[in-house]
C-alpha positions as CSV (number, residue, x, y, z in Angstrom):
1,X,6.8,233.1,132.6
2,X,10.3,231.9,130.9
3,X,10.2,227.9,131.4
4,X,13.1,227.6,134.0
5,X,15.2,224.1,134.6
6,X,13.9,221.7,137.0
7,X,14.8,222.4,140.7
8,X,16.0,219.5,141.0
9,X,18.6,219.4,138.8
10,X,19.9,222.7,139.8
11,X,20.2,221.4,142.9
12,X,22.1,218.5,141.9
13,X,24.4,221.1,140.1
14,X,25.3,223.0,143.1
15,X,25.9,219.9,144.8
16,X,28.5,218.7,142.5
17,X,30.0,222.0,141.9
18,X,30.3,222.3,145.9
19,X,31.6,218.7,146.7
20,X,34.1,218.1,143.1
21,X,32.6,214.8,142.7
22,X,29.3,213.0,141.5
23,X,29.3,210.0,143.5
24,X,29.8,212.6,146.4
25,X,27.1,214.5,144.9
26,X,24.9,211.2,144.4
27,X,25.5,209.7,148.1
28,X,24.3,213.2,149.9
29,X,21.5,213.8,147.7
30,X,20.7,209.7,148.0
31,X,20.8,209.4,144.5
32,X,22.4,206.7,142.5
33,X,25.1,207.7,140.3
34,X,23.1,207.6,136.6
35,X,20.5,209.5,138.1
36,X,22.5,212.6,139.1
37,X,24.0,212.4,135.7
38,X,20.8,212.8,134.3
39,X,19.7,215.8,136.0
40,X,23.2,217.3,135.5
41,X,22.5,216.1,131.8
42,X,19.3,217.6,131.6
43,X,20.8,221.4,132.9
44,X,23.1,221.1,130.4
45,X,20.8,220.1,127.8
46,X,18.0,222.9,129.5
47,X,20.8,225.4,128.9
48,X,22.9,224.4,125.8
49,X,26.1,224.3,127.1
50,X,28.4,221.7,129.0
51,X,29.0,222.9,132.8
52,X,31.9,220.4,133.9
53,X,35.1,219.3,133.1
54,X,35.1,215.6,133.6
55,X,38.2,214.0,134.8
56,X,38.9,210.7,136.1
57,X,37.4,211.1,140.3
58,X,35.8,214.4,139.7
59,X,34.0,216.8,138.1
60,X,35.5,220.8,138.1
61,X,33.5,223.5,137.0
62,X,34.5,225.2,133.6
63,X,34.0,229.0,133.0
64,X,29.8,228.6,132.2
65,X,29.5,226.6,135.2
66,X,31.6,228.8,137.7
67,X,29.3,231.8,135.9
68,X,25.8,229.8,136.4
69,X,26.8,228.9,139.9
70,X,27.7,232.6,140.8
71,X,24.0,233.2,139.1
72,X,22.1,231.0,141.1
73,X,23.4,229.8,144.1
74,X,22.2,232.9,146.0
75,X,19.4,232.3,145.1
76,X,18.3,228.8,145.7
77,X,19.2,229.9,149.8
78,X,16.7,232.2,149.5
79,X,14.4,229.6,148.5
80,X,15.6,227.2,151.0
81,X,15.4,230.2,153.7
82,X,11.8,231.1,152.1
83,X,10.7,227.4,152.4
84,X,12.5,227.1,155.8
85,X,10.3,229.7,157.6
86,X,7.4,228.3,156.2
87,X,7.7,224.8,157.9
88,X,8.4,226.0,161.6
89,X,5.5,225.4,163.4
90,X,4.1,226.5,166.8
91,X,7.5,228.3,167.5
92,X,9.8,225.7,166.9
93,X,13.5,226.0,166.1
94,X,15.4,223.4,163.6
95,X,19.3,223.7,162.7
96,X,21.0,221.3,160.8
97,X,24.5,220.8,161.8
98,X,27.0,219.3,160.3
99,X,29.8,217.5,163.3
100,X,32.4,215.5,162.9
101,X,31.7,211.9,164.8
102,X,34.5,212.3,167.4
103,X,33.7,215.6,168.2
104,X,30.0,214.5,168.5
105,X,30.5,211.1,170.8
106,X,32.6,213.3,173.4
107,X,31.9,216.6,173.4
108,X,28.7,218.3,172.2
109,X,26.3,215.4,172.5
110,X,27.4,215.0,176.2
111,X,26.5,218.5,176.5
112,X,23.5,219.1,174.8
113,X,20.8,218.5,177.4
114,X,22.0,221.9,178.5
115,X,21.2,223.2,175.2
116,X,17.9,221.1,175.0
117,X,17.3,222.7,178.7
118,X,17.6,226.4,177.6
119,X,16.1,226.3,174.7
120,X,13.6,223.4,174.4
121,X,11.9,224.5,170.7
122,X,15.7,223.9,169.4
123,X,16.2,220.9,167.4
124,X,19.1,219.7,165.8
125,X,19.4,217.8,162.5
126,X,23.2,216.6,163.0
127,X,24.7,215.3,160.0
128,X,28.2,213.6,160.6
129,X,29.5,213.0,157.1
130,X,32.6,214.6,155.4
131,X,32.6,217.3,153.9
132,X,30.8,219.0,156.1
133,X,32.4,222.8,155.1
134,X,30.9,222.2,151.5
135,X,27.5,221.9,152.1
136,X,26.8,225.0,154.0
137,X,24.2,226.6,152.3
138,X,22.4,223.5,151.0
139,X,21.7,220.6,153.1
140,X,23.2,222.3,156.3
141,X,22.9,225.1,158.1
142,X,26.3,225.4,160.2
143,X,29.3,222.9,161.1
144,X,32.1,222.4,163.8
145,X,35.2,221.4,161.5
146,X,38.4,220.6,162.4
147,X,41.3,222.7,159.8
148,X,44.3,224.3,159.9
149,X,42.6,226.9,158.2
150,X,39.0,228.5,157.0
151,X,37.5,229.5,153.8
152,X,37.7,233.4,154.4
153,X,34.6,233.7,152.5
154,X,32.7,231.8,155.6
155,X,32.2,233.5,159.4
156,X,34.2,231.2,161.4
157,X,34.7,231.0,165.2
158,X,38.1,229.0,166.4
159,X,36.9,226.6,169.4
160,X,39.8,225.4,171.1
161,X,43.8,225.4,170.3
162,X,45.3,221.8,170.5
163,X,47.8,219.2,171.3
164,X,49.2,215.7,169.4
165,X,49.8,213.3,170.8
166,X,50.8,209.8,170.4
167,X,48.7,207.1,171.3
168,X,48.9,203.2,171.5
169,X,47.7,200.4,172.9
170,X,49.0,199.2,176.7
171,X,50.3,196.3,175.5
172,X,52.3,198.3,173.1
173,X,54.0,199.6,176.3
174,X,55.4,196.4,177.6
175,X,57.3,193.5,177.1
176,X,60.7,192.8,174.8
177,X,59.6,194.6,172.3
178,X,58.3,197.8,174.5
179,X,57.8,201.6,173.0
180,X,60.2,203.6,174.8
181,X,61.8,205.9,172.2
182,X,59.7,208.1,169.6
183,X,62.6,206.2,167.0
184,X,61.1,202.8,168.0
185,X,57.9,204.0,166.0
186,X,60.1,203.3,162.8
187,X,59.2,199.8,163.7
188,X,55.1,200.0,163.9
189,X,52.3,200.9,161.9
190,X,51.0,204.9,162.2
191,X,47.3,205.7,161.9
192,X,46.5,209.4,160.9
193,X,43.1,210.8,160.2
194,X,42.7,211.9,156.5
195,X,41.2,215.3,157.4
196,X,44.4,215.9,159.5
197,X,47.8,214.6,157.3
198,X,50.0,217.6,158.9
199,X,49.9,216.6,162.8
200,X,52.5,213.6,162.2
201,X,55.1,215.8,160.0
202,X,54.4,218.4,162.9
203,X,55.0,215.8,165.5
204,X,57.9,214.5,164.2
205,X,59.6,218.2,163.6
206,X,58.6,218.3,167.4
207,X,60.7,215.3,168.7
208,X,63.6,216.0,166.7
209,X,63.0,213.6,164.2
210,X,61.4,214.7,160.7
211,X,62.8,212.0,158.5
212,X,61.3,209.3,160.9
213,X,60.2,206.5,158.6
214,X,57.8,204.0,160.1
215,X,56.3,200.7,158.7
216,X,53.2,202.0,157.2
217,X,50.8,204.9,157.4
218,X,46.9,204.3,157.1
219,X,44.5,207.0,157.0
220,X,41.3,206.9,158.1
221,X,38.5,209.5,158.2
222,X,36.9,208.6,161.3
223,X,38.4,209.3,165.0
224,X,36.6,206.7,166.8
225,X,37.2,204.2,164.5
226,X,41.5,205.3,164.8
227,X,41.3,205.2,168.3
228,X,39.7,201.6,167.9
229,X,41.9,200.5,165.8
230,X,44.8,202.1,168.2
231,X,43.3,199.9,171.0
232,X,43.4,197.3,169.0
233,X,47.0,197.2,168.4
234,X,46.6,197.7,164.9
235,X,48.9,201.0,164.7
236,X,49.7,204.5,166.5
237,X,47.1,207.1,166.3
238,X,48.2,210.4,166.0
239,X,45.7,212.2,167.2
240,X,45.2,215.3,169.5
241,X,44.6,215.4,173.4
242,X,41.5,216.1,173.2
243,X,40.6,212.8,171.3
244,X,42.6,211.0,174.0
245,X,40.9,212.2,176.9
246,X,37.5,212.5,175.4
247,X,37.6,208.6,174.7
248,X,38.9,207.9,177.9
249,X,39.6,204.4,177.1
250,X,41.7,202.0,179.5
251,X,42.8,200.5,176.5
252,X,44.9,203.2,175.3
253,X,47.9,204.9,176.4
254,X,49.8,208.4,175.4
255,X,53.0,207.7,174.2
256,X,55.8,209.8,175.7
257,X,56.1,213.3,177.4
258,X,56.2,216.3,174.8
259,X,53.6,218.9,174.7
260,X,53.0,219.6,171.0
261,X,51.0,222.0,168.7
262,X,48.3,221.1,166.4
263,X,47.9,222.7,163.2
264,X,44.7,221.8,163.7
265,X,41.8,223.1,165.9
266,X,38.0,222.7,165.8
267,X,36.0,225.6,164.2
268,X,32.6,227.0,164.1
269,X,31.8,228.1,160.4
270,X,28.6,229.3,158.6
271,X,28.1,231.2,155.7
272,X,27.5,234.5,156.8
273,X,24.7,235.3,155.8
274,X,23.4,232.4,158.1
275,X,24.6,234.7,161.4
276,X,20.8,236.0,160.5
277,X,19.2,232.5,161.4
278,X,17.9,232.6,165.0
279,X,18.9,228.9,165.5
280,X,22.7,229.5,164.5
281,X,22.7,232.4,166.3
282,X,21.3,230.1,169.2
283,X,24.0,227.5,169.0
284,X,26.8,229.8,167.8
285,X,26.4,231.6,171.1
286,X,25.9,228.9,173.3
287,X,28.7,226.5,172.0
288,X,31.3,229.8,172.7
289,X,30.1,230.0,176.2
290,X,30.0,226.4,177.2
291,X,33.4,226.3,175.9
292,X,33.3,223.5,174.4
């Protein structure tokens, strides 16, 4: 048999080439950084070519590597499909999912004892980190992302259609200094989420106001920790309805009266040939008629 690279570092290739970065790479495959260099390393060396071009915060694949990935990335989720079936025992079901943490808190896990009720052999692996839409196919199975738009190489299911709104703190509401005015946000900190950098521009086209320059704007990649920080009086979260009702915090107040569209909506996406896995197929179905 031809002596073939170690699995490992092919896997640590696809990662990379998937995610753009090795310390991205290194943190999902819990890995320090040297380490995945070495295995990336020890491709290259297997193979006698370089696969990356290294830049300053990532790594992009040059014409060898988009060719070897082509080559093999079918077929390592055959393995991991192979390897898959083999582990189910005594009927069970597993699906790794990947779901953002705001999405997670207030709507599916509040839900899921439905789920667990109808189908009781289902399990569910979530995963809540980033990058959730490049790592179907490896460490996950299917994801609920929030976009403006899909990867038309993936089957992907649109979940809701949404709103954005502006949301504060109370006391942000009150006193000398009141909000009254979306112009008086020219004098206060914004918070938008780093996955979602069009709702404010869209929000301010909205109110008549696109060249509305305010104090600062933070991003953050985590919804519960904007609405927090919201609550907190540490800036105004621009964030959808959703968010706002799902937190339903008596912290936190919407700010103003104007019914605005997202860019953004949530989305169900898998690769398709994943429709094939009976647990995808599970949630996928269920998730579109629980509406959530």
């Amino acid at each position: 048999m031809r002596r073939l690279p170690p699995l490992r570092a092919l896997e640590a290739f696809i990662r990379v080439a998937r995610l753009g970065s090795s310390k991205a790479a290194a943190a999902e495959l819990a890995l320090s950084a040297p380490a995945l260099s070495r295995r990336i390393k020890s491709l290259e060396e297997h193979i006698g070519k370089t696969l990356f071009e290294r830049r300053n915060q990532s790594m992009v694949l040059n014409e060898d590597g988009q060719t070897l990935l082509a080559a093999i990335a079918p077929a390592m989720e055959t393995i991991g499909e192979a390897v898959d079936q083999m582990t189910v025992s005594g009927g069970d079901l597993r699906l790794r999912l990947g779901v953002p943490p705001l999405f997670g808190a207030t709507r599916l896990l509040p839900r899921l004892t439905e789920l667990r009720k109808l189908f009781p052999k289902l399990h569910i692996d979530v995963d809540a980190s980033s990058n959730a839409e490049n790592m179907l196919g490896d460490s996950i199975d299917a994801a609920i992302i929030i976009s403006d738009h899909v990867d038309p190489n993936l089957y992907a299911v649109k979940l809701d259609t949404n709103k954005v709104y502006a949301i504060a703190s109370v006391d942000l509401i009150s006193g000398p200094n009141a909000i009254t005015t979306p112009d008086d946000l020219k004098d206060h900190n914004i918070l938008i989420h780093s996955d979602m950098t069009k709702a404010f521009d869209s929000w301010k086209e909205a109110v008549g106001l696109p060249d509305l320059d305010p104090t600062n704007v933070d991003q953050m990649n985590s919804g519960p920790l904007m609405l927090e920080a919201a609550a907190q009086g540490l800036g105004v979260a621009i964030m959808h309805d959703t968010h706002f009702s799902g937190a339903n915090d008596p912290r936190l107040v919407r700010l103003f009266d104007y019914d605005i569209d997202s860019p953004y909506s949530y989305w169900f996406v898998c690769r398709k040939r994943e429709k094939k896995n009976r647990a995808v197929r599970i949630f996928h179905d269920w998730v579109l008629k629980a509406g959530l």
